[in-house]
SELO-754122 format. One line per field, with one value per residue (C-alpha): residue number from 1; x, y negated, z negated. Coordinates in Angstrom, 3 decimals, padded with zeros to 6 digits. Layout:
<recs>
i = (NUM, ...)
x = (X, ...)
y = (Y, ...)
z = (Z, ...)
</recs>
This chain:
<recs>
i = (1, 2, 3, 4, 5, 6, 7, 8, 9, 10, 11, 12, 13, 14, 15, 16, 17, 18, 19, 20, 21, 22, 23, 24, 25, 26, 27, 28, 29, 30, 31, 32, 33, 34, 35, 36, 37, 38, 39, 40, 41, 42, 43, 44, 45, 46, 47, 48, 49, 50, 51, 52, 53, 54, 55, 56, 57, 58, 59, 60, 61, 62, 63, 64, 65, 66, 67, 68, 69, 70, 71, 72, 73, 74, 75, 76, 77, 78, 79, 80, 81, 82, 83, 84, 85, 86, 87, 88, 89, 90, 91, 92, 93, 94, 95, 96, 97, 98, 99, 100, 101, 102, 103, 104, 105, 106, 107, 108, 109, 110, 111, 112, 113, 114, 115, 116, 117, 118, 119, 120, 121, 122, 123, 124, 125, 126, 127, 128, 129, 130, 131, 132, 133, 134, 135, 136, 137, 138, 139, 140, 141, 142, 143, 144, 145, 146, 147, 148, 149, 150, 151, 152, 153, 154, 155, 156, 157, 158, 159, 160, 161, 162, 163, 164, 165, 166, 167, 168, 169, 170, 171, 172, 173, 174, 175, 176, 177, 178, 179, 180, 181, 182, 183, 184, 185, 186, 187, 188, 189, 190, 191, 192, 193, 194, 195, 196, 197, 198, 199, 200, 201, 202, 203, 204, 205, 206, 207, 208, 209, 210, 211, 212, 213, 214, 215, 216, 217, 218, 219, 220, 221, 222, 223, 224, 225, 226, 227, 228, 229, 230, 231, 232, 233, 234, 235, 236, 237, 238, 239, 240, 241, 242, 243, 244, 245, 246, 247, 248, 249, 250, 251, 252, 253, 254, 255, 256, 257, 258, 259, 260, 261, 262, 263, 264, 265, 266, 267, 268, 269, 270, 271, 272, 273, 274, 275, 276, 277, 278, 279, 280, 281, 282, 283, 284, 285, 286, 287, 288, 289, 290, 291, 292, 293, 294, 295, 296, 297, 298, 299, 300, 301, 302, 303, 304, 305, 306, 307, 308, 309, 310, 311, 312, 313, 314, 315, 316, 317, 318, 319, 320, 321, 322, 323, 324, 325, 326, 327, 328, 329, 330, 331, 332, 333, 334, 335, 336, 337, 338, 339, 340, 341, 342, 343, 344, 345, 346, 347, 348, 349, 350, 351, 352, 353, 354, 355, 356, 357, 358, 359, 360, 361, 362, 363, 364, 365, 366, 367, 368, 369, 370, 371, 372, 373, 374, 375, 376, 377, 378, 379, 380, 381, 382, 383, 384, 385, 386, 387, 388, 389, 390, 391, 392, 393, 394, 395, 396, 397, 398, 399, 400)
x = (-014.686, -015.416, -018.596, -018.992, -022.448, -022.401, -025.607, -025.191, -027.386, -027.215, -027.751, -026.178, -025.520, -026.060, -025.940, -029.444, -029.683, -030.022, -026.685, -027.942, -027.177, -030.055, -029.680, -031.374, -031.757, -029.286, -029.920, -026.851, -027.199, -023.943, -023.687, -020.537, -019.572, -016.297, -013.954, -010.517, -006.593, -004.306, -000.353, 002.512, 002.916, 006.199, 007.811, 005.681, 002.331, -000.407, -002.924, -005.363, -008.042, -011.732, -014.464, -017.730, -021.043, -022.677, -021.853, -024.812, -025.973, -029.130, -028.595, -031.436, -030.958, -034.165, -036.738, -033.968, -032.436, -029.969, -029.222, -025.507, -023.949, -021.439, -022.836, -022.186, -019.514, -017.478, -017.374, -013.831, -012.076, -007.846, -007.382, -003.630, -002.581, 000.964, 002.353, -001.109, -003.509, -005.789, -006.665, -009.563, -010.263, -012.075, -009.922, -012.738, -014.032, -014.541, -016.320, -018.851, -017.984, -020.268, -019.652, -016.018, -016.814, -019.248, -015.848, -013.033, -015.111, -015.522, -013.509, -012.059, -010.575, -009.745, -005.826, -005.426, -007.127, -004.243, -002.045, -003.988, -001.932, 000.906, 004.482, 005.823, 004.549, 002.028, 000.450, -003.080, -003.447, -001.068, -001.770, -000.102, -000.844, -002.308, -000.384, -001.570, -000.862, -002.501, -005.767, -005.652, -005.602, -008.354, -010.550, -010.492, -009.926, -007.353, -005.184, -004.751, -003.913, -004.328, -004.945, -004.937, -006.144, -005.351, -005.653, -005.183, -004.911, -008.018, -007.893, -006.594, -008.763, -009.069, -006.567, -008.322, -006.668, -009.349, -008.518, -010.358, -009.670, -010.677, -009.638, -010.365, -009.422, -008.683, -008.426, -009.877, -011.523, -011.791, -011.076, -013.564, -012.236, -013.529, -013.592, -013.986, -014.332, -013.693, -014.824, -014.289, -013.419, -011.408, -010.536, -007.359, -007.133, -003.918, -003.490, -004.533, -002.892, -005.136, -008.009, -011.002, -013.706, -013.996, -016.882, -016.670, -018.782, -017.835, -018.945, -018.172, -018.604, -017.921, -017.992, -018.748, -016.947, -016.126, -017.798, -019.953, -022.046, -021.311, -021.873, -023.156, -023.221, -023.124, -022.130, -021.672, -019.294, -018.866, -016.458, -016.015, -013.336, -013.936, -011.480, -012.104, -010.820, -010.567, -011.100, -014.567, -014.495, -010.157, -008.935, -005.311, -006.288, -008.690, -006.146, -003.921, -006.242, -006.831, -004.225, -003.261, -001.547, -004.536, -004.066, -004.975, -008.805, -009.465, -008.515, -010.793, -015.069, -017.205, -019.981, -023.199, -025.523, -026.367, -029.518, -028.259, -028.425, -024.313, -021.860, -017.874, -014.829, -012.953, -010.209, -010.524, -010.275, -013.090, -016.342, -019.900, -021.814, -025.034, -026.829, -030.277, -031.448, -030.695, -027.363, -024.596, -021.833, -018.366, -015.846, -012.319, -009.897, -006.852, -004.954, -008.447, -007.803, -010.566, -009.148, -011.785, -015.826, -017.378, -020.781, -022.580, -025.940, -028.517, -028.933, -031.674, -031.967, -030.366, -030.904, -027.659, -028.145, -028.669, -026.806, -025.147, -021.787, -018.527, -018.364, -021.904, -021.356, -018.193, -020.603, -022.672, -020.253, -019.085, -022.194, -023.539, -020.084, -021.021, -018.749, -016.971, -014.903, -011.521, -010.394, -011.015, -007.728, -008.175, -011.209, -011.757, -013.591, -012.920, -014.686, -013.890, -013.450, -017.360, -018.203, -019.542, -019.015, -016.849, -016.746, -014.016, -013.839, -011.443, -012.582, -010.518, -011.776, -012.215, -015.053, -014.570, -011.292, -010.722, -009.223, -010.813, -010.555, -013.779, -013.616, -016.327, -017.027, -020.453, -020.716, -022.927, -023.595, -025.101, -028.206, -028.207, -028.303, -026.472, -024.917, -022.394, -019.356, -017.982, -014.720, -014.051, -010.660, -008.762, -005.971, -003.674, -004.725, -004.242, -000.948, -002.606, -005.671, -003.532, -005.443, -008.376, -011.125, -009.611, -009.370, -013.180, -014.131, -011.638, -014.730, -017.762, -020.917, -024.336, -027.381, -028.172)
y = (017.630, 014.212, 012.847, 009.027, 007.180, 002.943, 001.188, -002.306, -004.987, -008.966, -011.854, -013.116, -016.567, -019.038, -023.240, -024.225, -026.653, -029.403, -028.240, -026.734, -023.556, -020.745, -017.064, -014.129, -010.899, -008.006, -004.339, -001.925, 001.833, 003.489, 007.255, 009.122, 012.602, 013.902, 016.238, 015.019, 016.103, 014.356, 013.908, 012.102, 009.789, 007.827, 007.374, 004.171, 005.389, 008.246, 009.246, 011.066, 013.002, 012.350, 014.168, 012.234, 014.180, 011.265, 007.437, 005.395, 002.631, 000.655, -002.941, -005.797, -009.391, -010.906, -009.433, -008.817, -005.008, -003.388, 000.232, 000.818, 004.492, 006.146, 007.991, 011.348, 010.814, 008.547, 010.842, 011.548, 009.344, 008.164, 006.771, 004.955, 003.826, 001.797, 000.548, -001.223, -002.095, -000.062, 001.005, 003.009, 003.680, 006.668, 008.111, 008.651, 005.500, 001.367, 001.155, -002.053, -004.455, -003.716, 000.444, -000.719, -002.661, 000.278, 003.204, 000.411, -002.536, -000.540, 000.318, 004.097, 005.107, 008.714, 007.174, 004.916, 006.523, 008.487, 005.596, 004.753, 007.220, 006.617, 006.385, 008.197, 010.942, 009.287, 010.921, 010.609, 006.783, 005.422, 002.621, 001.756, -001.487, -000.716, -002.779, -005.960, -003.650, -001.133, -003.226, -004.801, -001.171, 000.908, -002.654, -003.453, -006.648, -009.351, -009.964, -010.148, -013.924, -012.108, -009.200, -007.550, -004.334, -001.354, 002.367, 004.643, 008.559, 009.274, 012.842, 016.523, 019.320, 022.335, 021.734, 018.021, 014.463, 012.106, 008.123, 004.957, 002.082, -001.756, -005.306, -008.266, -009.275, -012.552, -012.338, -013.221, -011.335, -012.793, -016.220, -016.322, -016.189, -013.314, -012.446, -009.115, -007.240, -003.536, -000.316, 003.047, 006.523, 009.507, 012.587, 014.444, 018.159, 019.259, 022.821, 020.472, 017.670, 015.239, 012.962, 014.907, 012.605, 008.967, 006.988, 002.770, -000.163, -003.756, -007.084, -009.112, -013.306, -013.867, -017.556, -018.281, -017.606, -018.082, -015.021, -014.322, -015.066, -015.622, -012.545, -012.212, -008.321, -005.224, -002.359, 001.564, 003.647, 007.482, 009.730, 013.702, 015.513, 019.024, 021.349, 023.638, 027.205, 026.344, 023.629, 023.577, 021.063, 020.056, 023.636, 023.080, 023.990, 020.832, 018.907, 019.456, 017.235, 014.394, 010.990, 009.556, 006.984, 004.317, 003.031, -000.894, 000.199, 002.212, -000.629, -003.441, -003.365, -003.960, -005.903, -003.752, -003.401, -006.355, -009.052, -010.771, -009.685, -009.295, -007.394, -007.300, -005.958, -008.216, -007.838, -007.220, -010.865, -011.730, -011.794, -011.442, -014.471, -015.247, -013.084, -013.558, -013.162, -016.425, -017.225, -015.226, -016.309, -015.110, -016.488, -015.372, -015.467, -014.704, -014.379, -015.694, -018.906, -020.039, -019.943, -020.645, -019.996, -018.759, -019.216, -017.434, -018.731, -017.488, -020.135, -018.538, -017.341, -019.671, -019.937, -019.177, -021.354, -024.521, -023.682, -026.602, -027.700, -027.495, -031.531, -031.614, -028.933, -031.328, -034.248, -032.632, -031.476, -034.993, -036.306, -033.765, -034.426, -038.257, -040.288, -037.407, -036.744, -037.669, -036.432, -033.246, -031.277, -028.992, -027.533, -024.535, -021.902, -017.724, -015.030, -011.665, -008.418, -007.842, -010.726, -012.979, -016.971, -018.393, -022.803, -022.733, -026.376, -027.159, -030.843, -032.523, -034.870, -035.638, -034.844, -036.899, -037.538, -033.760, -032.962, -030.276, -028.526, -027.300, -024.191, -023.506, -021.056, -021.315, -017.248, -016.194, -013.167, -011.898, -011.874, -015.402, -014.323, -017.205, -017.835, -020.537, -018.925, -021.690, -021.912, -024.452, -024.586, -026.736, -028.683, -027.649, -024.015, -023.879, -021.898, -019.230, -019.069, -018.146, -016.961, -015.507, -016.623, -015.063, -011.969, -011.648, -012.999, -010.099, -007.824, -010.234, -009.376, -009.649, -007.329, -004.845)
z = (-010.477, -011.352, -012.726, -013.358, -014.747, -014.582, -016.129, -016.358, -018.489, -018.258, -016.707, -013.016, -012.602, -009.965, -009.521, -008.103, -005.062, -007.410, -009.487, -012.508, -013.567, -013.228, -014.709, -013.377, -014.407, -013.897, -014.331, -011.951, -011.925, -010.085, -010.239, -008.574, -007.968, -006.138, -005.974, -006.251, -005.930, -007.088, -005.950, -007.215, -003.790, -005.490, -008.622, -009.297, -007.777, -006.969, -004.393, -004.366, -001.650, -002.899, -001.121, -002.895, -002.678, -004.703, -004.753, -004.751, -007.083, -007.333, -008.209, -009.216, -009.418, -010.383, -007.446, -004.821, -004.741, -003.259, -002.984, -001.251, -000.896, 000.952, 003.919, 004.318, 007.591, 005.181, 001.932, 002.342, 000.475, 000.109, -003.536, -003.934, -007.060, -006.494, -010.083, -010.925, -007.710, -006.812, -002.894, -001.252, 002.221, 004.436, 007.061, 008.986, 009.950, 008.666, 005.485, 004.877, 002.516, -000.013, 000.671, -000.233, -003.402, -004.661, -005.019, -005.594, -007.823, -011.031, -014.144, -015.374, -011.989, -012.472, -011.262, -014.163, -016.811, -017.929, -017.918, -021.234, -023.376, -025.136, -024.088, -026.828, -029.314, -031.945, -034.998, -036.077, -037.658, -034.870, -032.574, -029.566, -027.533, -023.595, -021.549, -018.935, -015.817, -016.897, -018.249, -014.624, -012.703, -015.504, -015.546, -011.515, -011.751, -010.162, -013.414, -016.821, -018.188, -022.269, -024.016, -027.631, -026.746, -028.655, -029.045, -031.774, -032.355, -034.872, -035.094, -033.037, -033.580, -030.952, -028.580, -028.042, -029.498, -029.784, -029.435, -029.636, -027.676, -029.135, -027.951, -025.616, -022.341, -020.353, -016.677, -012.952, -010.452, -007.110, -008.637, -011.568, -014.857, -017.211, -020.528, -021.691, -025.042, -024.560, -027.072, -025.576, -026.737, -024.812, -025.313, -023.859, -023.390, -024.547, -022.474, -019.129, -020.441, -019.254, -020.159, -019.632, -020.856, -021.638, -022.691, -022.861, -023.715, -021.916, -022.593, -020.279, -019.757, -015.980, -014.292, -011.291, -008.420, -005.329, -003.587, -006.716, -008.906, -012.982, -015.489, -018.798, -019.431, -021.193, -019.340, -020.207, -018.381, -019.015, -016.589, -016.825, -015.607, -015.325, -013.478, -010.824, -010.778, -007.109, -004.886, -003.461, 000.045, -000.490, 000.442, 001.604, 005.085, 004.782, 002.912, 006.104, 008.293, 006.588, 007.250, 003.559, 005.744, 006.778, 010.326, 011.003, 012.393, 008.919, 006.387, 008.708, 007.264, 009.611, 009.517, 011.609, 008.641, 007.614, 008.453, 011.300, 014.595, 014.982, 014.861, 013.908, 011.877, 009.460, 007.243, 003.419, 002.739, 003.937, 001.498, 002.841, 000.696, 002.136, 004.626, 006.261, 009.715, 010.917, 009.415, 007.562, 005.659, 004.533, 002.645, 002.460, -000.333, -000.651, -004.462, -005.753, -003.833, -001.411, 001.935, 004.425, 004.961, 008.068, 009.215, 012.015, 013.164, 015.985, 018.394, 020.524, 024.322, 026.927, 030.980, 031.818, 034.686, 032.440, 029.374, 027.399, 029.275, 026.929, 027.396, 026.074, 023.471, 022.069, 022.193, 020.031, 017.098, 017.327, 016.378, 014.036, 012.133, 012.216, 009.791, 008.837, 012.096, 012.590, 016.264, 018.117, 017.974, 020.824, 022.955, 025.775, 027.143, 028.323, 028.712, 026.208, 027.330, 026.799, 029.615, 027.030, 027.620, 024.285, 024.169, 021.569, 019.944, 016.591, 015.477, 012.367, 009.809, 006.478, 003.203, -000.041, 000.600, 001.534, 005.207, 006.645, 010.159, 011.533, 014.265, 016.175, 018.681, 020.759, 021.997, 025.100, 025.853, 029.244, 028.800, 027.619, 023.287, 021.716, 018.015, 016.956, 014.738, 012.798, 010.349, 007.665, 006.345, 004.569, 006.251, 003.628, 004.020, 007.745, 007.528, 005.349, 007.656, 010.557, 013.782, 011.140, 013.316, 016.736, 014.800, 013.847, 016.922, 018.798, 017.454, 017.625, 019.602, 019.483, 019.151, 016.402)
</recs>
């Protein structure tokens, strides 16, 4: 049985409308409980069957909270560990975005703690250096550009070797650099010859990012791993029904929770980055690089008698894009499988010197609901972005 506590302290960072920086407030509280069995899946990784009765956290940035968990239908959890990246997914069903950052997005994964011992024996007074993979996997975060972390043996006393763990870290996650100093403390059980509890203190200076904001913060983590005499919920005759392998539908999130009134499945590139009831935005990265943003915006009721023509609706764009239009590089309509009208228009021009291609997609359903899905993407990122906006919009409807 695993137990892990997260209580985070600090400030989040944001640039202002007018471009200066403005810091708010941070306080997380994560709590997790599971069950877990573990199997060697290849020589170079694990996996492992989690069934969660807790995972919740409570997180405050300035006056706005949010409280994701995991709910009960999507407890069941597949943990792979493949050399050093991490992945997590239910095989019962599309997790949210922010369901998917609560399990995967922080540090002392019960599948990479281990990987902090030693290759070789040590005696007490020894040090050994943790490696950059392994910092990247037992951290969660994209890479490691540097790192002098260290651990040493301090003492063995009844059946238990007790290490400390000191050093800093440079890296990036999701495209903002970090810097991290790291104290922490485990123990390992010698009969189960494991780590069975570990207790750490992060600092961490975050910029800005892409999909996030900048971090100045002190965090606290503390995992204990207690073993069963026998498993509780992952009998082998449960074991026996759950798919380690995730199929395409299980690995999508889906967006259904969220402010606006829409709905759809996207890939795990995409990052939810603004959301209100009128508009909602995503941004999707891929390596840490910023690959496109999408914004969806309600557009009212229409007569679907007198709705906007797709002439008219190109007209428009044109205009709204004044100087900054170069040509219109393609335009249609269809109707989806759900009998909703789609204009689709894909308009070229330029920003500061920056070529851009702008898709947009004008959606009506049939009873007249209509939002406007646009993409921005980078000419030179076209190739990368692929058919990204077909794929969401495969999914798209409207209504709660």
């Amino acid at each position: 049985m695993v137990e892990t506590l997260l209580e985070v302290t600090g400030d989040a960072k944001q640039i202002s409308g007018d471009l200066k920086e403005v810091k708010e407030k941070m306080e997380v509280v994560a709590g997790f409980r599971y069950e877990e069995r573990i199997e060697q899946s290849s020589p170079t990784g694990l996996t492992s069957i989690r069934q969660y009765n807790l995972a919740k956290s409570k997180m405050k940035i300035g006056d706005q909270v949010r409280m994701p968990e995991l709910p009960s239908e999507l407890q069941t959890i597949v943990c792979s560990l493949d050399r050093d990246h991490v992945s997590l997914f239910s095989p019962h069903g599309s997790l949210r975005g922010e369901q998917l950052l609560l399990i995967e997005d922080i540090p002392g994964n019960t599948l990479t703690i281990d990987r902090l011992l030693p290759n070789t024996e040590v005696g007490v007074g020894e040090s050994w250096k943790i490696s950059d993979k392994v910092l990247r996997s037992f951290l969660a975060i994209d890479a490691v550009a540097s790192s002098n972390v260290e651990a040493v043996l301090t003492a063995v006393a009844d059946n238990m070797a007790m290490v400390e763990v000191v050093g800093d870290v440079s890296g990036v996650y999701l495209g903002a650099a970090t810097e991290m100093s790291i104290r922490a403390k485990f123990q390992f059980d010698l009969s189960l010859q494991r780590i069975n509890w570990l207790g750490a203190m992060f600092e961490e200076n975050r910029s800005i990012g892409h999909v996030g904001p900048g971090l100045d913060l002190v965090a606290k983590l503390q995992v204990k791993i207690s073993p069963l005499d026998k498993p509780q919920a992952l009998t082998d005759t449960a074991l026996m029904t759950i798919s380690t392998r995730p199929s395409l539908a299980v690995m999508q999130l889906k967006y259904d929770g969220g402010k606006g009134p829409w709905r759809f499945s996207h890939d795990r590139s995409w990052y939810v980055y603004q959301d209100d009831p009128q508009t909602t935005v995503l941004r999707k990265l891929i390596n840490g690089e910023l690959v496109a943003q999408c914004n969806v915006a309600d557009m009212g009721t229409v007569d679907l008698k007198t709705m906007t023509t797709l002439v008219k609706f190109q007209q428009d764009l044109v205009a709204g894009l004044g100087n900054n239009f170069g040509k219109i590089a393609a335009a249609g309509e269809y109707e989806d499988k759900r009998g909703c009208k789609i204009y689709k228009v894909l308009l070229d021009g330029m920003v500061d010197d920056l070529a851009l291609r702008w898709i947009y997609h004008l959606v009506t359903d049939r009873e007249g609901r209509q939002s406007v899905v646009v993409f921005v993407v980078e000419a030179a990122m076209l190739e990368q972005f692929g058919d990204a906006d077909d794929a969401l919009l495969e999914t798209y409807r409207m209504g709660k």
